[in-house]
C-alpha positions in Angstrom: 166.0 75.6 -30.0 165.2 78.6 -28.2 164.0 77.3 -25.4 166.9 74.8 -24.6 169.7 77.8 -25.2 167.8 80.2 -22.3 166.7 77.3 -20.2 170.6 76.3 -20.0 171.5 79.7 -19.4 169.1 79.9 -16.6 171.0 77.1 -15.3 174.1 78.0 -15.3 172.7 81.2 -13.5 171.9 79.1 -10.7 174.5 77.3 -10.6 176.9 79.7 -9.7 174.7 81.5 -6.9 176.5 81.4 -3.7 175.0 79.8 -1.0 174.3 81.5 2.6 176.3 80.7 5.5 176.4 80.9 9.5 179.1 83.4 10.9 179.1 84.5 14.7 179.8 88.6 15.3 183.3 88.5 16.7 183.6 92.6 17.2 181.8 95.6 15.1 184.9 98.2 14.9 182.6 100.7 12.4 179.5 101.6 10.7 180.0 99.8 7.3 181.3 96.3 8.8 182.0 94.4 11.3 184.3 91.1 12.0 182.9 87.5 12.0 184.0 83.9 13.0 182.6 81.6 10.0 181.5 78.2 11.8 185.1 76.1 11.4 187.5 78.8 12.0 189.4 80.8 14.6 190.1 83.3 12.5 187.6 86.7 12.2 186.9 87.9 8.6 185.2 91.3 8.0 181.3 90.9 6.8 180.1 94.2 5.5 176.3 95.6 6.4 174.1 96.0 3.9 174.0 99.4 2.4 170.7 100.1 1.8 169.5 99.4 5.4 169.5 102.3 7.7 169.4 100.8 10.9 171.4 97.1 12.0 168.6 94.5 13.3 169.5 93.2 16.9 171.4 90.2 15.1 174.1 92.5 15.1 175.4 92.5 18.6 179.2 90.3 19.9 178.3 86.6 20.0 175.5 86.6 18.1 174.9 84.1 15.0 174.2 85.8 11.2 173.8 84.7 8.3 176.4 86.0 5.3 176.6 85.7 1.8 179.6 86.6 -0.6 178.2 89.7 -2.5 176.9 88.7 -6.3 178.7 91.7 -7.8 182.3 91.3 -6.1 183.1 87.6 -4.9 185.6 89.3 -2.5 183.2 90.7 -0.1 181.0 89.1 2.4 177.4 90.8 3.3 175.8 90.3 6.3 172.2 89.5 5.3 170.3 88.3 8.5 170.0 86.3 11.3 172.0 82.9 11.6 171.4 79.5 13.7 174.9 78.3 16.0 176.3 75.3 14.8 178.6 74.4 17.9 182.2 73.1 15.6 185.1 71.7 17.5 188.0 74.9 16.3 191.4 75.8 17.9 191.2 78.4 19.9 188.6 80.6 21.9 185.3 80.4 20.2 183.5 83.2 22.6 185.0 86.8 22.0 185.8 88.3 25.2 183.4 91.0 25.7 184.8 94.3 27.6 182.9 94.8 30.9 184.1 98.0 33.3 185.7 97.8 36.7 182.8 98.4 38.7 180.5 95.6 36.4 177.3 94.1 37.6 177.5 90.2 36.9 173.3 89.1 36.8 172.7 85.1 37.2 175.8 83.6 38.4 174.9 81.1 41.4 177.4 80.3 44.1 177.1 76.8 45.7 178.2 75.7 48.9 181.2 72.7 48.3 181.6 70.9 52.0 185.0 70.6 52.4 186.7 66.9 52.3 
C-alpha cells in the first residue's frame, strides 16, 4: 500500500511541473530582468535572470531566442533558464525590436544592386 500512495504522489509531482518555453529578448532595462516576446504574442513580459548566476551567457543579448520557465516556488514569475530555438509565428505587430544605433552608425553587409530603369 506503500508503494502505490508515494508512487501517486510522485505523479502528481510531475504532473504539475511547468514545461519550458521559447521567448525572444525584447529589451534588458536592468540587472535582475529583462523583457521578452513569448512565441505568439506582441506583447513583452518581464523574464527574471537567474540569481545564482553571476555572469548572463551571450543568449542574453536583443533578438535573441531563450528558453523560460515559470519559477517552481512563485507561478507568477518567469526565469530565464537558457538558450531557446525561434519558432517564426504569424503575431500583430512588429516581431523584431528596434535596436538603437547612433547618428554616425556603421551598417556591415547590406548590398546595393543596380535596377535598370524601365
Amino acid at each position: 500500500m506503500s508503494r502505490k500512495i508515494i508512487r501517486d504522489r510522485m505523479q502528481r509531482a510531475a504532473d504539475h511541473t511547468p514545461r519550458p518555453f521559447n521567448a525572444q529578448v525584447y529589451d534588458i532595462p536592468s540587472r535582475e530582468y529583462c523583457r521578452v516576446l513569448v512565441h505568439g504574442s506582441a506583447n513583452p513580459v518581464v523574464a527574471y535572470f537567474t540569481r545564482n548566476v553571476h555572469h548572463r551567457g551571450d543568449e542574453i543579448k536583443v533578438g535573441n531566442a531563450v528558453l523560460c520557465q515559470y519559477k517552481l516556488g512563485n507561478r507568477g514569475q518567469i526565469e530565464v533558464i537558457g538558450h531557446g530555438t525561434i519558432v517564426p509565428t504569424p503575431i500583430a505587430g512588429s516581431p523584431i525590436p528596434v535596436i538603437p544605433t547612433g547618428p554616425d552608425a556603421i551598417l556591415t553587409g547590406c548590398q546595393v544592386l543596380a535596377i535598370p530603369p524601365m
